[in-house]
ChimeraX commands (.cxc) that place a marker at each C-alpha (Angstrom):
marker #1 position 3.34,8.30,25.80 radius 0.5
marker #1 position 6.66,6.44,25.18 radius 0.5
marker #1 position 6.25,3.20,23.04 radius 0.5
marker #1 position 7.44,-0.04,24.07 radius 0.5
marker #1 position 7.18,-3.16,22.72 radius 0.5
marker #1 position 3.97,-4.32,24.82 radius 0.5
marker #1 position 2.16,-1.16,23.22 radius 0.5
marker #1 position -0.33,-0.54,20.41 radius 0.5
marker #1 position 0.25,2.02,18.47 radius 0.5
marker #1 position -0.20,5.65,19.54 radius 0.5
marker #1 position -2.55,7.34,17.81 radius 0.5
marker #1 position -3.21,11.25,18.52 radius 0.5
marker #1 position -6.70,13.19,17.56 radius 0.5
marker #1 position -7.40,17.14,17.18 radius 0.5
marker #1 position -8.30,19.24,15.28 radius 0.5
marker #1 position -10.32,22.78,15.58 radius 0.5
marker #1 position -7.53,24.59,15.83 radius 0.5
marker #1 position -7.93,27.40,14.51 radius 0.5
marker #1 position -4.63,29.20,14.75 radius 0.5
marker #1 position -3.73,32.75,13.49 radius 0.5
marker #1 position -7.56,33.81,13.45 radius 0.5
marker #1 position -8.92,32.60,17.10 radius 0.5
marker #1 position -6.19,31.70,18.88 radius 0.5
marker #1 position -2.53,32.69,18.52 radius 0.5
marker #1 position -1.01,29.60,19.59 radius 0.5
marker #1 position -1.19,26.33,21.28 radius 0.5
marker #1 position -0.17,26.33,24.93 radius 0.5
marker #1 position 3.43,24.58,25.81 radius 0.5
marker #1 position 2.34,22.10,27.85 radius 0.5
marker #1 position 0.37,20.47,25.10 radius 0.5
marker #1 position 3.04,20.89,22.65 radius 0.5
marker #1 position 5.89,19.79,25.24 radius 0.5
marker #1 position 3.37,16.16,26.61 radius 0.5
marker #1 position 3.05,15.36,22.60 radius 0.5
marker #1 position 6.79,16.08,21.19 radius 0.5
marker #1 position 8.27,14.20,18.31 radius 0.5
marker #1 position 8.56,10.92,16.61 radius 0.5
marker #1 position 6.43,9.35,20.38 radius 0.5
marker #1 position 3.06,8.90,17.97 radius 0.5
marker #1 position 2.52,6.00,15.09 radius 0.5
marker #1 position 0.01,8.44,13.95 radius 0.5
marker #1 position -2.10,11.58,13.96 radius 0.5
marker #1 position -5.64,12.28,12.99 radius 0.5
marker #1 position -6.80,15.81,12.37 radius 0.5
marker #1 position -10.50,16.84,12.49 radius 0.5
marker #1 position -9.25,20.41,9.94 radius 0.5
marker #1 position -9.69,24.19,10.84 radius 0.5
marker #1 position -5.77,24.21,11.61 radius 0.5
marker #1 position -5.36,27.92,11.34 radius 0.5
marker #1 position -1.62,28.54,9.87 radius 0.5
marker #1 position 0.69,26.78,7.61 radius 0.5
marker #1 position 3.20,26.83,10.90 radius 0.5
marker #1 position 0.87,24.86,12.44 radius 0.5
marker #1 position 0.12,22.23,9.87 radius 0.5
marker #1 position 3.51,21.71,9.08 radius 0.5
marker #1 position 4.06,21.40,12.85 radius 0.5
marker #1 position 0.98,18.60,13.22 radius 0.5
marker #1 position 2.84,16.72,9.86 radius 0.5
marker #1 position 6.14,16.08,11.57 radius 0.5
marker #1 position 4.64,14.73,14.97 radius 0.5
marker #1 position 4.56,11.26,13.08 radius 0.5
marker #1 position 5.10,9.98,9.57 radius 0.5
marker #1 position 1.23,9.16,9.65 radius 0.5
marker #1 position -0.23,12.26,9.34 radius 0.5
marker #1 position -4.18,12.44,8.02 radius 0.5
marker #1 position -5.64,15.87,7.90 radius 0.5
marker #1 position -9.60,16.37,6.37 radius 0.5
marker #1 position -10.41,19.95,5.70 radius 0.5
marker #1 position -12.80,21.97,8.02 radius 0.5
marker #1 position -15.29,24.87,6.42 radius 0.5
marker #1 position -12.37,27.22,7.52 radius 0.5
marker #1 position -9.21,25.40,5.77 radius 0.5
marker #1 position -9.70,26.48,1.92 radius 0.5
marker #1 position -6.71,28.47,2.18 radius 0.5
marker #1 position -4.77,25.16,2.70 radius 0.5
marker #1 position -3.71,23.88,-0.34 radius 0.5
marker #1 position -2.44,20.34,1.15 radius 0.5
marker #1 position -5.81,19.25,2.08 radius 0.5
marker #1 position -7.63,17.52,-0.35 radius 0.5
marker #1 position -9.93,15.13,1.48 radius 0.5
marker #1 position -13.65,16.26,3.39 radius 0.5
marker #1 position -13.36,13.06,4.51 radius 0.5
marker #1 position -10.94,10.16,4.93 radius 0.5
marker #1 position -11.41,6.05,5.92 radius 0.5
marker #1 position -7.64,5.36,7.84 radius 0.5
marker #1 position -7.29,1.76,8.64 radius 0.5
marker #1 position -5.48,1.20,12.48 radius 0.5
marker #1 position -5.10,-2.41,12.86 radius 0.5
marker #1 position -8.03,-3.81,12.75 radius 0.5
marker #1 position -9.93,-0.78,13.25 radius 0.5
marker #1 position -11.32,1.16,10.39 radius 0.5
marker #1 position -12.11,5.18,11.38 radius 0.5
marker #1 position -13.72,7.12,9.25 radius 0.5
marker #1 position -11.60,10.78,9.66 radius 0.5
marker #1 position -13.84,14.08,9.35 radius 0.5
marker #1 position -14.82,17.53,10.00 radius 0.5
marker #1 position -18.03,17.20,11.25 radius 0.5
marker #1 position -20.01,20.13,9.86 radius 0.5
marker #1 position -21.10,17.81,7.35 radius 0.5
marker #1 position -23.72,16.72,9.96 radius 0.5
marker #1 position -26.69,18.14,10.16 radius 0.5
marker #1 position -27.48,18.25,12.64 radius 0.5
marker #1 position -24.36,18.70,14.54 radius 0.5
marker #1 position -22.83,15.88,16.74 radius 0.5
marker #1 position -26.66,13.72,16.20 radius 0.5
marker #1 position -25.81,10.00,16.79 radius 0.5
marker #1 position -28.63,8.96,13.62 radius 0.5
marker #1 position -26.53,11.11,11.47 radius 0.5
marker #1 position -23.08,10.18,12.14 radius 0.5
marker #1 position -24.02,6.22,12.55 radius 0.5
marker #1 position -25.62,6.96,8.79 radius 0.5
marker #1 position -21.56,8.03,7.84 radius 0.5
marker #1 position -19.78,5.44,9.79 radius 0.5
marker #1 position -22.22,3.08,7.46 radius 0.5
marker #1 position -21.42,4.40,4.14 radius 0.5
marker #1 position -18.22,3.59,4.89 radius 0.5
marker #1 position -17.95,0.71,6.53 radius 0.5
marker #1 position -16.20,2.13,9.66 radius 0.5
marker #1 position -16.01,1.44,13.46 radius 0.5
marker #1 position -15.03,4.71,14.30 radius 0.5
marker #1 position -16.14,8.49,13.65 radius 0.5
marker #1 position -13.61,10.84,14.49 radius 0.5
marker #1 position -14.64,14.53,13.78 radius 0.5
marker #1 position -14.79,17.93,15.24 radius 0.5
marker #1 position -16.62,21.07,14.60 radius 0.5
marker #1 position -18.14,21.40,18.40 radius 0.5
marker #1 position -15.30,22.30,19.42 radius 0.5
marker #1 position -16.03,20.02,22.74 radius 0.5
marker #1 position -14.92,16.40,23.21 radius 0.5
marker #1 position -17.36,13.63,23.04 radius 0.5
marker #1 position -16.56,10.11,23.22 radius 0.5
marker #1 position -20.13,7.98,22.94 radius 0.5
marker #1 position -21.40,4.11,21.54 radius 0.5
marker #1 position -23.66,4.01,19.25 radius 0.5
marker #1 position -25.45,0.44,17.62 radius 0.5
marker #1 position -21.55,-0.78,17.93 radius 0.5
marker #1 position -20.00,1.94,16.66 radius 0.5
marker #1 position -17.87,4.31,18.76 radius 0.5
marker #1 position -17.85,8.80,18.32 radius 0.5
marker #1 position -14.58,10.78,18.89 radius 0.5
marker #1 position -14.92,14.35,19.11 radius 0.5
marker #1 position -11.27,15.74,20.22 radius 0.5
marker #1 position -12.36,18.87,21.21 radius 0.5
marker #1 position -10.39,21.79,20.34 radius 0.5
marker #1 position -6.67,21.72,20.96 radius 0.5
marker #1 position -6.10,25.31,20.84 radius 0.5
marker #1 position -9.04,26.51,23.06 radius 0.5
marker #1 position -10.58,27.97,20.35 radius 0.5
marker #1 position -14.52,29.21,20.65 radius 0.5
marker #1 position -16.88,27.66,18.02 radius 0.5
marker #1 position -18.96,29.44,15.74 radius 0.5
marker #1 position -22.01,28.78,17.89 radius 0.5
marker #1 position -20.82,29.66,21.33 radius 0.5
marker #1 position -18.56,32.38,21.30 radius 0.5
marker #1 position -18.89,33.48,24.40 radius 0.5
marker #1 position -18.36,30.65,26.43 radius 0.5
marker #1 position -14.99,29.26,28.02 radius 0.5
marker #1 position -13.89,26.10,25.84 radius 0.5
marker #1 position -10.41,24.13,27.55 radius 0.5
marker #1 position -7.90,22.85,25.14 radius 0.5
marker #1 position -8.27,19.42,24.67 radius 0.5
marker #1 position -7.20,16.51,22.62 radius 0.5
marker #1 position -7.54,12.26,22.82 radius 0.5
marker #1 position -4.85,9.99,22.23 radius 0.5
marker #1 position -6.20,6.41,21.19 radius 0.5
marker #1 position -4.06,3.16,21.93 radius 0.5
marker #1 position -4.88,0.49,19.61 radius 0.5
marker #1 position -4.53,-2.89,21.18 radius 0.5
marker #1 position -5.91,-5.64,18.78 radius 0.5
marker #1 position -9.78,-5.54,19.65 radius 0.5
marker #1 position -9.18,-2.79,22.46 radius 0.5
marker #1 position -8.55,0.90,22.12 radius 0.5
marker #1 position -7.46,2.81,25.19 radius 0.5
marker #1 position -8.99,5.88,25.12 radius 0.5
marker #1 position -7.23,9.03,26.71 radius 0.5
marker #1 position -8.51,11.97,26.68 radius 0.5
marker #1 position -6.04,14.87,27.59 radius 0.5
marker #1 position -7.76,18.61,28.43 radius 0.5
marker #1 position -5.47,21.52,29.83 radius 0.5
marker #1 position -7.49,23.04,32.95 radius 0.5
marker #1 position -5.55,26.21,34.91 radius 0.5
marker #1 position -1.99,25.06,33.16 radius 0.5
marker #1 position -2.43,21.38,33.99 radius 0.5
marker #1 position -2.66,18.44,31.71 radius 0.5
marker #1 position -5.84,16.33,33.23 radius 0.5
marker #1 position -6.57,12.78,32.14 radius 0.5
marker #1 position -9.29,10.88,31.65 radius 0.5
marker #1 position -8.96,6.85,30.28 radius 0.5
marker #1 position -12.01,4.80,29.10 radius 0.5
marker #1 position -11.69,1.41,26.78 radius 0.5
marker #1 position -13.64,0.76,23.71 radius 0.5
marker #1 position -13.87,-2.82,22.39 radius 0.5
marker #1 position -14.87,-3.76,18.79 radius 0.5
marker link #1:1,2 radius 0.2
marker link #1:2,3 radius 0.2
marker link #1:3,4 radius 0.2
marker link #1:4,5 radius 0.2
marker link #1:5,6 radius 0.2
marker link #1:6,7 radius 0.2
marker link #1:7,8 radius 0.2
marker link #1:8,9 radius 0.2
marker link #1:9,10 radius 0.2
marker link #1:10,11 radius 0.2
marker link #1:11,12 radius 0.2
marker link #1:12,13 radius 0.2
marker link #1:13,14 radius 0.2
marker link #1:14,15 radius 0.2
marker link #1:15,16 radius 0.2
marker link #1:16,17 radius 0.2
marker link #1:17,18 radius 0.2
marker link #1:18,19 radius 0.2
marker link #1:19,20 radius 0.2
marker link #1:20,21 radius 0.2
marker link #1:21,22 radius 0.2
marker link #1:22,23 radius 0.2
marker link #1:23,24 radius 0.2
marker link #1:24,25 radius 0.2
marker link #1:25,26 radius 0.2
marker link #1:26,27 radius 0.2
marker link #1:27,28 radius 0.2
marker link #1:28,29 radius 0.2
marker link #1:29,30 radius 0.2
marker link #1:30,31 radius 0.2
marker link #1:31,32 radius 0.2
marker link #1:32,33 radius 0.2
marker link #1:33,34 radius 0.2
marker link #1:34,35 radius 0.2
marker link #1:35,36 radius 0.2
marker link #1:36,37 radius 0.2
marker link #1:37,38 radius 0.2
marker link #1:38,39 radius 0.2
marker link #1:39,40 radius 0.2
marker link #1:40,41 radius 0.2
marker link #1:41,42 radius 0.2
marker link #1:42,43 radius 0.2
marker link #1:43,44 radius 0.2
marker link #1:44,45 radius 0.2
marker link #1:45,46 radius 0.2
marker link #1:46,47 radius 0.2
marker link #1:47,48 radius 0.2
marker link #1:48,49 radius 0.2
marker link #1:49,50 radius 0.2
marker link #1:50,51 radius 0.2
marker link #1:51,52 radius 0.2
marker link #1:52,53 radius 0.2
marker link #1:53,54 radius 0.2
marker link #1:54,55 radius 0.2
marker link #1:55,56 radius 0.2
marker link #1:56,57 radius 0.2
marker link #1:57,58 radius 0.2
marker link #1:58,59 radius 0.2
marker link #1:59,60 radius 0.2
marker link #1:60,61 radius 0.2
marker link #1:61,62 radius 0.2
marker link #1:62,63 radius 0.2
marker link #1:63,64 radius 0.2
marker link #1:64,65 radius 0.2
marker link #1:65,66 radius 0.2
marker link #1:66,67 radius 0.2
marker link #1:67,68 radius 0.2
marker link #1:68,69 radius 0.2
marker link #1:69,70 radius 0.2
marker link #1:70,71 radius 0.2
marker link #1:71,72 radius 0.2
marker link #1:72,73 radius 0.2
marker link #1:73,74 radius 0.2
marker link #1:74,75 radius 0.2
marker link #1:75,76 radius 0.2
marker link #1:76,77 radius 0.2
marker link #1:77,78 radius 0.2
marker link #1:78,79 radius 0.2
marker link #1:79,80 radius 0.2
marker link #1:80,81 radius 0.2
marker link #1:81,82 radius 0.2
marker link #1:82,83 radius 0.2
marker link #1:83,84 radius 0.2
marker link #1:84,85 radius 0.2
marker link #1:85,86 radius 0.2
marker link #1:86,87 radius 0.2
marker link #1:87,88 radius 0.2
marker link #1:88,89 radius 0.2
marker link #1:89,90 radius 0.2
marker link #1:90,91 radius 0.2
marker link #1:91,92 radius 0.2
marker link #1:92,93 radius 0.2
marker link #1:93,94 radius 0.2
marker link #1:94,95 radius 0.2
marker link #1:95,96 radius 0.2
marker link #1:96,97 radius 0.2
marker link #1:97,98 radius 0.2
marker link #1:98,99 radius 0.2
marker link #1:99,100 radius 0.2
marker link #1:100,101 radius 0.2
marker link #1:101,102 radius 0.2
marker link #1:102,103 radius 0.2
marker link #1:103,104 radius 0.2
marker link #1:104,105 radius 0.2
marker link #1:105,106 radius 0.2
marker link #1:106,107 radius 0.2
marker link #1:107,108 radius 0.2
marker link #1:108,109 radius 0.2
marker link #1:109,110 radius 0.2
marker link #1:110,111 radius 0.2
marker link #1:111,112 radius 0.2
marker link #1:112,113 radius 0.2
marker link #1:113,114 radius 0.2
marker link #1:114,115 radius 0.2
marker link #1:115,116 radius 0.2
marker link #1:116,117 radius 0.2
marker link #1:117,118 radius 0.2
marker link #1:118,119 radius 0.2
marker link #1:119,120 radius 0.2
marker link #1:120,121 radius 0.2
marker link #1:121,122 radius 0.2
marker link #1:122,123 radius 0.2
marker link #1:123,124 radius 0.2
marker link #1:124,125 radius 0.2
marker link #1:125,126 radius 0.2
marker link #1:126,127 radius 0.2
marker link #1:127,128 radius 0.2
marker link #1:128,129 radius 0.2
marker link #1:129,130 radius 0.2
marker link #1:130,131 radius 0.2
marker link #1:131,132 radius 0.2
marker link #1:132,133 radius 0.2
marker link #1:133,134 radius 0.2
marker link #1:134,135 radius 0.2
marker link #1:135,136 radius 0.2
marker link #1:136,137 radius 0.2
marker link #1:137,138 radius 0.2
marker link #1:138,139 radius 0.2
marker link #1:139,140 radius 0.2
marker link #1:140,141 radius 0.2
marker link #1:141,142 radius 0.2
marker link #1:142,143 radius 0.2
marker link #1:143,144 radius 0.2
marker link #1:144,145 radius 0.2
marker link #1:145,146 radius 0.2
marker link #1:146,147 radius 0.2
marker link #1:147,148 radius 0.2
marker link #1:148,149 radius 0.2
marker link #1:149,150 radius 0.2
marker link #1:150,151 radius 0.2
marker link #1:151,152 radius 0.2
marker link #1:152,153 radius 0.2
marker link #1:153,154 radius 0.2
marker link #1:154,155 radius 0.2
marker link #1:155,156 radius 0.2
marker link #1:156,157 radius 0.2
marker link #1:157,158 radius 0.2
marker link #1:158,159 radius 0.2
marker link #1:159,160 radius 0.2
marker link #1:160,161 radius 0.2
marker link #1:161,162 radius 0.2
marker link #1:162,163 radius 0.2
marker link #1:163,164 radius 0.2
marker link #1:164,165 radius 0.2
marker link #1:165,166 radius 0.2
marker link #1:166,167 radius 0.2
marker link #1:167,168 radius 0.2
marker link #1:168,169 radius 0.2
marker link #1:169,170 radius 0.2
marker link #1:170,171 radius 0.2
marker link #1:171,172 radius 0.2
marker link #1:172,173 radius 0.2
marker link #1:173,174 radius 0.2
marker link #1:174,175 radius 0.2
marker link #1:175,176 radius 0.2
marker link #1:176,177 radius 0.2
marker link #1:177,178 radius 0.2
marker link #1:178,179 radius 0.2
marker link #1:179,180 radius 0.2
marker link #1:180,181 radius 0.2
marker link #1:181,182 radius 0.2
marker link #1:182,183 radius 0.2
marker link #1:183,184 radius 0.2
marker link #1:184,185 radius 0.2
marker link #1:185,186 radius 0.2
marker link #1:186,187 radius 0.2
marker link #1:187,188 radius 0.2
marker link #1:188,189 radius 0.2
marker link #1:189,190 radius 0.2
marker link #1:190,191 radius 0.2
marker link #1:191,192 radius 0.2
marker link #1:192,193 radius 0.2
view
């Protein structure tokens, strides 16, 4: 995840954190792979959990966009339920995704990514990745970076996960990143505006 000068910019996505209440932290190996100062930018879907971990997700890159999940009130530096970032020539429309009802429905999200004039939904609240097309448009669903369960499925096992975009002009490299027995696994798709 080094950038060089034949590189887009490096974009990270998460969110559904949820640390200090579901989890207690999130695993080494996914804080070692992302570091400091490698990413133009980061996109958070909200529910972070602590202030240790916001402040954490803020100095991974100067870019740092954060939308507030149902469980982030106590967070005083998130002001937005929703946020339209600009990326080149990409426009993504940045939010929690309990806003859609109901959750992760195509119709609904498309009816967003409309509103505001976007190419790209990022959000979370499933706490499982999705990446899908839609009538030209393109869903991002992280996943949850932590591992935390969602509010629907508590009982089952949820990986964390987490997708790193690379924005090349009319290309985005998609990679999505999910941490299976201690092991970072990858998987790389390309979405074209």
């Amino acid at each position: 995840m080094t950038q060089e000068s034949n590189y887009g910019d490096i974009i990270l996505l998460c969110g559904d954190l949820h640390i200090g209440t579901r989890m207690q932290k999130i695993h080494e190996k996914i804080v070692s792979a992302l570091g400091v100062n490698k990413l133009q930018h980061v996109l958070c879907t909200g529910n972070v959990g602590n202030k240790e971990t916001f402040d954490w997700l803020k100095q991974i890159s100067q870019n740092f966009h954060c939308v507030r999940g149902q469980y982030d009130d106590e967070n005083n530096e998130i002001h937005n339920d929703q946020k339209v970032i600009q990326i080149g020539i990409w426009k993504i429309l940045l939010i929690h995704g309990h806003q859609f009802v109901p959750w992760n429905d195509e119709e609904t999200i498309s009816v967003f990514l409309k509103e505001n004039s976007c190419d790209i939904a990022v959000f979370g609240n499933s706490h499982q990745s999705l990446i899908s097309k839609f009538e030209r448009k393109f869903f991002i669903n992280p996943g949850t970076m932590s591992g935390a369960y969602g509010s629907i499925k508590q009982d089952a096992i949820i990986q964390p996960e987490f997708v790193i975009l690379e924005c090349l002009g009319d290309e985005m490299g998609v990679y999505k990143y999910k941490l299976i027995n201690g092991e970072l696994i990858i998987e790389k798709c390309t979405i074209t505006k």
